[in-house]
Chimera marker file (.cmm) of the C-alpha trace (Angstrom):
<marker_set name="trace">
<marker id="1" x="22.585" y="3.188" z="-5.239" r="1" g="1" b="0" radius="0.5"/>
<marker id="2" x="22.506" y="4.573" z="-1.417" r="1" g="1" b="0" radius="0.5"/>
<marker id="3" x="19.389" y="6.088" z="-0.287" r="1" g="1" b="0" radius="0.5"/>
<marker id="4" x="20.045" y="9.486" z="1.467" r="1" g="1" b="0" radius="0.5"/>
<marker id="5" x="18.184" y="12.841" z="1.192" r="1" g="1" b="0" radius="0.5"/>
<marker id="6" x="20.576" y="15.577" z="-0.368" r="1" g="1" b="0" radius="0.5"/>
<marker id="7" x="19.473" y="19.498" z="-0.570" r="1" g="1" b="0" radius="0.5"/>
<marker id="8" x="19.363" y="21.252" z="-3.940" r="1" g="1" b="0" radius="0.5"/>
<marker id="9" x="21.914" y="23.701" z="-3.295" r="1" g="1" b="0" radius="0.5"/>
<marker id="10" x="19.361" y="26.616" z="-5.540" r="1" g="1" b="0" radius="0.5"/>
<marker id="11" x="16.645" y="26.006" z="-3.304" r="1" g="1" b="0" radius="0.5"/>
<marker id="12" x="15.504" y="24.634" z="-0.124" r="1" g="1" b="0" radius="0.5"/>
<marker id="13" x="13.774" y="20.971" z="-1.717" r="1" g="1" b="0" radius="0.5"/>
<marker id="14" x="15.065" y="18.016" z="-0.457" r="1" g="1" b="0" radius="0.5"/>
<marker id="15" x="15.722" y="15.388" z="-2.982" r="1" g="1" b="0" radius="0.5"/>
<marker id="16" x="15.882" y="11.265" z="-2.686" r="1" g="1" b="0" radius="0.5"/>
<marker id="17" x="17.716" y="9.035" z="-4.644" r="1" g="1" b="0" radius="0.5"/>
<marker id="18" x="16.077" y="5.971" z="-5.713" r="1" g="1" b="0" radius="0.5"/>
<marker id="19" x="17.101" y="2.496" z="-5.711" r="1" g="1" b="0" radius="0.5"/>
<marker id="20" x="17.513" y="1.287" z="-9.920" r="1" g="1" b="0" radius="0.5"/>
<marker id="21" x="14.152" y="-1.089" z="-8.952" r="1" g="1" b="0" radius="0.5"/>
<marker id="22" x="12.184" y="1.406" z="-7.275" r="1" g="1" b="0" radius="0.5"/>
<marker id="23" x="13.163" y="4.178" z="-9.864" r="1" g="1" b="0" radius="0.5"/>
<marker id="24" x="12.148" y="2.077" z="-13.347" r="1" g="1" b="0" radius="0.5"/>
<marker id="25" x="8.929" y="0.959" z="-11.186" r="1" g="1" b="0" radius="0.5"/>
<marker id="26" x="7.720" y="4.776" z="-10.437" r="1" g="1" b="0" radius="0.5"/>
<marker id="27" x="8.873" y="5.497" z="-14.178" r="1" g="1" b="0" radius="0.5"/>
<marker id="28" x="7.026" y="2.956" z="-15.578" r="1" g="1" b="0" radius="0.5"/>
<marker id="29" x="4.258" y="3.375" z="-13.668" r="1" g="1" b="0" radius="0.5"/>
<marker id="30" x="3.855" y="7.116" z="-14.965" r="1" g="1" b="0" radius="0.5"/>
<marker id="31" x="4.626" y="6.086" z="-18.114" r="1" g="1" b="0" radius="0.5"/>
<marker id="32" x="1.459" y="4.044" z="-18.475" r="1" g="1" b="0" radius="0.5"/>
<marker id="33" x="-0.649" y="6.419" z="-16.770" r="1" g="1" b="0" radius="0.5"/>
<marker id="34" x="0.508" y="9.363" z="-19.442" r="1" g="1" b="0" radius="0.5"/>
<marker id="35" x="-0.441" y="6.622" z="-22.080" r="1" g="1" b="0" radius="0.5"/>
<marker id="36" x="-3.848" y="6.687" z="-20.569" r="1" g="1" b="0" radius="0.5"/>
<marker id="37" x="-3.877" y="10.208" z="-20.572" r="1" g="1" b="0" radius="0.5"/>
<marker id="38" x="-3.098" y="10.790" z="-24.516" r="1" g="1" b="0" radius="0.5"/>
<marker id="39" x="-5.657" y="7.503" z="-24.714" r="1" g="1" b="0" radius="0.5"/>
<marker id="40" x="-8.530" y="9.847" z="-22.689" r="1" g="1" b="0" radius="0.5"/>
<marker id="41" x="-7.196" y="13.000" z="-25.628" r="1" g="1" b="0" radius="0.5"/>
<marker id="42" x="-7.935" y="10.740" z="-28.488" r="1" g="1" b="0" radius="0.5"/>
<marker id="43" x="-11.289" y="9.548" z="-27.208" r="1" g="1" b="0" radius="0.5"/>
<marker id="44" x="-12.523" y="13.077" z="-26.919" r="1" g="1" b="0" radius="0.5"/>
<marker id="45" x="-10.543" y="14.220" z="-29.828" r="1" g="1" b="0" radius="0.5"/>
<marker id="46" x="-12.525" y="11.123" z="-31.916" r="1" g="1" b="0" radius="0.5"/>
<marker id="47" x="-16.006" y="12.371" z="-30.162" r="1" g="1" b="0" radius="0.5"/>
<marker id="48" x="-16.052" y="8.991" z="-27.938" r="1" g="1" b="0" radius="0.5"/>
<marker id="49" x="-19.339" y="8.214" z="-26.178" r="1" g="1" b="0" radius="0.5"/>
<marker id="50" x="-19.165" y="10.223" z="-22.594" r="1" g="1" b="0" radius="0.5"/>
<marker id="51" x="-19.479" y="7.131" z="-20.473" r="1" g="1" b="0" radius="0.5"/>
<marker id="52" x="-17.103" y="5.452" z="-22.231" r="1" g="1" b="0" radius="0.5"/>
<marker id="53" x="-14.263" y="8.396" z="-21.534" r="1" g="1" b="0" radius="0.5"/>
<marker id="54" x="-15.613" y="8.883" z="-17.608" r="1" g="1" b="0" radius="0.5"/>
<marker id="55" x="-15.136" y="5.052" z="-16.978" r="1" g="1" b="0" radius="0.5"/>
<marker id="56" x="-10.866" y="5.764" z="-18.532" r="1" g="1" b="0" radius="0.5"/>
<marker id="57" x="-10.601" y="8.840" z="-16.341" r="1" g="1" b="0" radius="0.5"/>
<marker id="58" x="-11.977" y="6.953" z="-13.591" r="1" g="1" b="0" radius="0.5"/>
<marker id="59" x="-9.044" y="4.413" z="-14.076" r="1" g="1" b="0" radius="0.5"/>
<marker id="60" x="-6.446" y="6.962" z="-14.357" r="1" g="1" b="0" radius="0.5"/>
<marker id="61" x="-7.425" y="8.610" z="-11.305" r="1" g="1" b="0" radius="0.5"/>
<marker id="62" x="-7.285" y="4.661" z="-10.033" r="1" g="1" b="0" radius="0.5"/>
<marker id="63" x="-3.740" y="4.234" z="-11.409" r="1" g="1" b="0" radius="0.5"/>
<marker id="64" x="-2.537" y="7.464" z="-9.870" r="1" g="1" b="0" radius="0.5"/>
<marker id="65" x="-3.567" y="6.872" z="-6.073" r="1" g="1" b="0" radius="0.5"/>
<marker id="66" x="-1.890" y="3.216" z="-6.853" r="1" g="1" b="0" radius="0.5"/>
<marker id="67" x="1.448" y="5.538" z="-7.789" r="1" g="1" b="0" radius="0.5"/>
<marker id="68" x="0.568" y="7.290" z="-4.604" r="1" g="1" b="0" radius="0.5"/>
<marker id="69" x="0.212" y="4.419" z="-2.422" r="1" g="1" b="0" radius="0.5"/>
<marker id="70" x="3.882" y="2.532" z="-3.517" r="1" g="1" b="0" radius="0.5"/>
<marker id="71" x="5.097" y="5.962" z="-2.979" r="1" g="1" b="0" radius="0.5"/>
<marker id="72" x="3.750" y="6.993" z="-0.061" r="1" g="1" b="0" radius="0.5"/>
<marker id="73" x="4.692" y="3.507" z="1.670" r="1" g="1" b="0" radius="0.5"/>
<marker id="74" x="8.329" y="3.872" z="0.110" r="1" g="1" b="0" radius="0.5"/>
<marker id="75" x="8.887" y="7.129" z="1.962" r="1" g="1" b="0" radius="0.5"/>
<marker id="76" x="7.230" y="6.110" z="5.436" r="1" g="1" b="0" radius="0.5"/>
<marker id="77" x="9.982" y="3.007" z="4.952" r="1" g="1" b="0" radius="0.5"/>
<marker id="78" x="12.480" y="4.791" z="3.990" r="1" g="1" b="0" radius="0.5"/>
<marker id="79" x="12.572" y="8.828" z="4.438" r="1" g="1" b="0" radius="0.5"/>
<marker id="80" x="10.251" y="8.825" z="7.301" r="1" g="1" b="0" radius="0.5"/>
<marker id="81" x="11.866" y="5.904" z="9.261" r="1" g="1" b="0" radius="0.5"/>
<marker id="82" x="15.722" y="7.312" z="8.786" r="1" g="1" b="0" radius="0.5"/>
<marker id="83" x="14.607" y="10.517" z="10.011" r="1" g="1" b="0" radius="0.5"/>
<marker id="84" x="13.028" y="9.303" z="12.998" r="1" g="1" b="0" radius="0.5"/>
<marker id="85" x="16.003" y="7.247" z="13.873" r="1" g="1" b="0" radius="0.5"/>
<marker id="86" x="18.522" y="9.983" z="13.617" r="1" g="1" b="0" radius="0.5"/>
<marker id="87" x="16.030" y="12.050" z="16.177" r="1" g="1" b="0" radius="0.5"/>
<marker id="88" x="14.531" y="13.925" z="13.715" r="1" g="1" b="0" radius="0.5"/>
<marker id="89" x="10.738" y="14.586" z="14.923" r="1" g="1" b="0" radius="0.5"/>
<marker id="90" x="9.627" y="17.289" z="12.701" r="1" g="1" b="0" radius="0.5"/>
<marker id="91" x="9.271" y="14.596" z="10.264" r="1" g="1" b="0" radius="0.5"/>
<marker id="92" x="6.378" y="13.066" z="11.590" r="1" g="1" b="0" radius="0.5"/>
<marker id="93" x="4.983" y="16.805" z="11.420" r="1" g="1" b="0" radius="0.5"/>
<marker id="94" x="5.620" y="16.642" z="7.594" r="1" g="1" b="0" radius="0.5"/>
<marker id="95" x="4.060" y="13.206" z="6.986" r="1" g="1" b="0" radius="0.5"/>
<marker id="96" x="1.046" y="14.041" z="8.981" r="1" g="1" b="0" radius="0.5"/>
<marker id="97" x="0.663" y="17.357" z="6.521" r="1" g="1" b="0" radius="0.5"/>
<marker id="98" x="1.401" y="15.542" z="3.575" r="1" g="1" b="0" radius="0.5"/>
<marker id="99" x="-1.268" y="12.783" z="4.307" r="1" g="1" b="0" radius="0.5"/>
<marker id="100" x="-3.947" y="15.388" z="5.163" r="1" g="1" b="0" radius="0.5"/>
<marker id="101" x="-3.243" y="17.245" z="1.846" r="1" g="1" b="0" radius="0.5"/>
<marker id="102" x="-4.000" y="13.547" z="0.166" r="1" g="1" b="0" radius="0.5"/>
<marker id="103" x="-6.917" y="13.013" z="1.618" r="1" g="1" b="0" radius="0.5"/>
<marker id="104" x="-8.461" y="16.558" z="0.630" r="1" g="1" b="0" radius="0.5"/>
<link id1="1" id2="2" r="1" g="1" b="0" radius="0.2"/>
<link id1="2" id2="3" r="1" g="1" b="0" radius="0.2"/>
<link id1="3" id2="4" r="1" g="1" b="0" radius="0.2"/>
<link id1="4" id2="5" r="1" g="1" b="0" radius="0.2"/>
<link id1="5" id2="6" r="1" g="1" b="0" radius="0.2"/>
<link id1="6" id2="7" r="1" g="1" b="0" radius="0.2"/>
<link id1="7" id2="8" r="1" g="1" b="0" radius="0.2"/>
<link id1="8" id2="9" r="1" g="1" b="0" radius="0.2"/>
<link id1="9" id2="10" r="1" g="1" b="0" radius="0.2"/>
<link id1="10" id2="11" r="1" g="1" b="0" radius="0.2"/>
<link id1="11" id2="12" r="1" g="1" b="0" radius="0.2"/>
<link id1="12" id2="13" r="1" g="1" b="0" radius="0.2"/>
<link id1="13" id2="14" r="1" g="1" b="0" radius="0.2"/>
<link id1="14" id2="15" r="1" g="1" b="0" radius="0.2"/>
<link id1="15" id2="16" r="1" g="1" b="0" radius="0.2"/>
<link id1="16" id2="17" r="1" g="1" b="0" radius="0.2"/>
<link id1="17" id2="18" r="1" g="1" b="0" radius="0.2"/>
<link id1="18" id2="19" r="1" g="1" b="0" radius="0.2"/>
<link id1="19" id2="20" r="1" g="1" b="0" radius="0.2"/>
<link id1="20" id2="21" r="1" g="1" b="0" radius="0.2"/>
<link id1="21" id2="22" r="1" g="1" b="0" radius="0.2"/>
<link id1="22" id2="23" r="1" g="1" b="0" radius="0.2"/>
<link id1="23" id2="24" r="1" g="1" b="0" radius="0.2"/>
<link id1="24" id2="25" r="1" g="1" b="0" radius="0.2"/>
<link id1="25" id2="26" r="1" g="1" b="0" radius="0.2"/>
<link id1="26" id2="27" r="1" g="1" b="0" radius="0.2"/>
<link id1="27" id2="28" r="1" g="1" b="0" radius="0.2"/>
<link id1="28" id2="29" r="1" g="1" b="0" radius="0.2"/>
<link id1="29" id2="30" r="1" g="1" b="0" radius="0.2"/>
<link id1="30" id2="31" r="1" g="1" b="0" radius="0.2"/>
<link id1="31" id2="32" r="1" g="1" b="0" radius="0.2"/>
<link id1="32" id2="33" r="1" g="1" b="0" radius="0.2"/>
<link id1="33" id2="34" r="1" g="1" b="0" radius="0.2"/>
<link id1="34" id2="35" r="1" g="1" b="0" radius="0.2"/>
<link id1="35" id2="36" r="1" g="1" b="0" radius="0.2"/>
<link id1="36" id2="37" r="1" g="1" b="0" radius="0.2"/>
<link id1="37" id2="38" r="1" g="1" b="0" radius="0.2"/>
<link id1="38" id2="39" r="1" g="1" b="0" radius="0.2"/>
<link id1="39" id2="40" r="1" g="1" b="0" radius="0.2"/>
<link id1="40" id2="41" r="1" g="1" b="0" radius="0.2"/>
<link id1="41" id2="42" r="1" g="1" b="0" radius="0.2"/>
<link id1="42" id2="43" r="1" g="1" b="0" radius="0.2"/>
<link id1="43" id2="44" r="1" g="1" b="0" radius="0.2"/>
<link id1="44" id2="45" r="1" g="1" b="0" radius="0.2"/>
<link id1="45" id2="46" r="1" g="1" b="0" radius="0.2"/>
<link id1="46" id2="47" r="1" g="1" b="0" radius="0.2"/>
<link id1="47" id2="48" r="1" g="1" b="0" radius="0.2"/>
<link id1="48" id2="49" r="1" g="1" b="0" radius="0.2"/>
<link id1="49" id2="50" r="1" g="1" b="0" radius="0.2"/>
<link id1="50" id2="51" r="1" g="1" b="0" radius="0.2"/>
<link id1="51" id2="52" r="1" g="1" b="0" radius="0.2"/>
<link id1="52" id2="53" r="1" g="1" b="0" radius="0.2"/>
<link id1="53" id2="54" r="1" g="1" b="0" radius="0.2"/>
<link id1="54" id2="55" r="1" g="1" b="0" radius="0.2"/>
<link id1="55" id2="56" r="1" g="1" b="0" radius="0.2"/>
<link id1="56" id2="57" r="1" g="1" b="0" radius="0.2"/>
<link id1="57" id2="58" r="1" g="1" b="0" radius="0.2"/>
<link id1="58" id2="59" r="1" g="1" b="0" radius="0.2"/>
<link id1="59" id2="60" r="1" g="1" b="0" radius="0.2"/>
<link id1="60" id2="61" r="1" g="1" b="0" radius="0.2"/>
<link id1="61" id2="62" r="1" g="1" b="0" radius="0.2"/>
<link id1="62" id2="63" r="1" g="1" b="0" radius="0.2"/>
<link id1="63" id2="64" r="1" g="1" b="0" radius="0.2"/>
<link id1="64" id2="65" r="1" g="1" b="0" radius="0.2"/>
<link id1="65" id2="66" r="1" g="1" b="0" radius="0.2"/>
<link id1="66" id2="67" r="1" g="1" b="0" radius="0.2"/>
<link id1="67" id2="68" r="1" g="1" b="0" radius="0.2"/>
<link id1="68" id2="69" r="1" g="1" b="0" radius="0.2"/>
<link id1="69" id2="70" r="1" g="1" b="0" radius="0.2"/>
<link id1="70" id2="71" r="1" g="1" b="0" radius="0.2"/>
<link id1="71" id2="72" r="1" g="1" b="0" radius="0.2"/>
<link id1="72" id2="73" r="1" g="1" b="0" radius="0.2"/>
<link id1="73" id2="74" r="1" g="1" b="0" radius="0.2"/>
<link id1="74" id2="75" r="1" g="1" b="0" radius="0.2"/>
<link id1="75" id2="76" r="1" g="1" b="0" radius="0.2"/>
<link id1="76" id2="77" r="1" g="1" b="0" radius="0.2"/>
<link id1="77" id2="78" r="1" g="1" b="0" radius="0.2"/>
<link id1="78" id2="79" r="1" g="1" b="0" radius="0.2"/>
<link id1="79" id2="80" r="1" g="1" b="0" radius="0.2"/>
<link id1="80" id2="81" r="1" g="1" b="0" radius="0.2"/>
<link id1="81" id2="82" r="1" g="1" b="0" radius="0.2"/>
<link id1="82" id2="83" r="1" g="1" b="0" radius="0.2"/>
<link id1="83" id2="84" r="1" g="1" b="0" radius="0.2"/>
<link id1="84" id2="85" r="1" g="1" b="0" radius="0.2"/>
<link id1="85" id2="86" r="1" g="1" b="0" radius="0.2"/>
<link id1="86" id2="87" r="1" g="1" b="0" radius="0.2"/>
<link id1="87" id2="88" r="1" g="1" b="0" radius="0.2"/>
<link id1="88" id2="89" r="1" g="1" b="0" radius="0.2"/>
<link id1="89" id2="90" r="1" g="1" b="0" radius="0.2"/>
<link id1="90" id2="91" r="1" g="1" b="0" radius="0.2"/>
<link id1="91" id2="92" r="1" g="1" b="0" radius="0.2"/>
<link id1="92" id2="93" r="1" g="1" b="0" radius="0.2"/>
<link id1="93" id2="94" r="1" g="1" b="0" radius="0.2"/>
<link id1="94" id2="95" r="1" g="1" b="0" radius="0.2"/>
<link id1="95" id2="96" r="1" g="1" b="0" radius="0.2"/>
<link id1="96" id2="97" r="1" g="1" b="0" radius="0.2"/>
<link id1="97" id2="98" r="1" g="1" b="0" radius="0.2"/>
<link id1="98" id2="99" r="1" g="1" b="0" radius="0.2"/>
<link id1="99" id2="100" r="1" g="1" b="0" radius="0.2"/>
<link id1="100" id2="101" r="1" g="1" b="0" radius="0.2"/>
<link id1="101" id2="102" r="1" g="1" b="0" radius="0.2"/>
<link id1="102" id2="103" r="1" g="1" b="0" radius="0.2"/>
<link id1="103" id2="104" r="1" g="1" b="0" radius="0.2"/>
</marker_set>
């Protein structure tokens, strides 16, 4: 599957497609972390001890800037790079935005 960015033609969002790795690896990724999620419901549905449900959130949260990280590095290898290549500057703009709204 070729990489390229394509825009939605109802709105102004660029899109990416995925390589078939890189997309089941993102999927799966998510899919565990909504597992841990509806894990995290149970516990408080079941009245779980309050340590015990802080130290699963804490490894969601952990899981999720892990999803960020393959992400992030993905796009800076991919997105990022083919746009500076093909002169495209404002890119570095973007990245620079996105990384300061990560690190809020």
């Amino acid at each position: 599957m070729a990489e390229e960015k394509k825009v939605c033609p109802e709105c102004t969002h660029k899109t990416k497609e995925r390589s078939d790795k890189e997309y089941k690896d993102l999927i799966n990724r998510l899919s565990r972390i909504e597992g841990q999620v509806r894990g995290i419901r149970k516990m408080v549905e079941n009245n779980a001890y309050c340590t015990d449900i802080l130290i699963q959130v804490s490894a969601v949260n952990a899981a999720l800037n892990s999803f960020n990280k393959v992400l992030l590095a993905n796009h800076i290898r991919t997105c990022v790079a083919d746009d500076i290549r093909a002169g495209k500057e404002e890119t570095v703009d973007e990245l620079v935005a996105t990384l300061q709204k990560l690190m809020k």
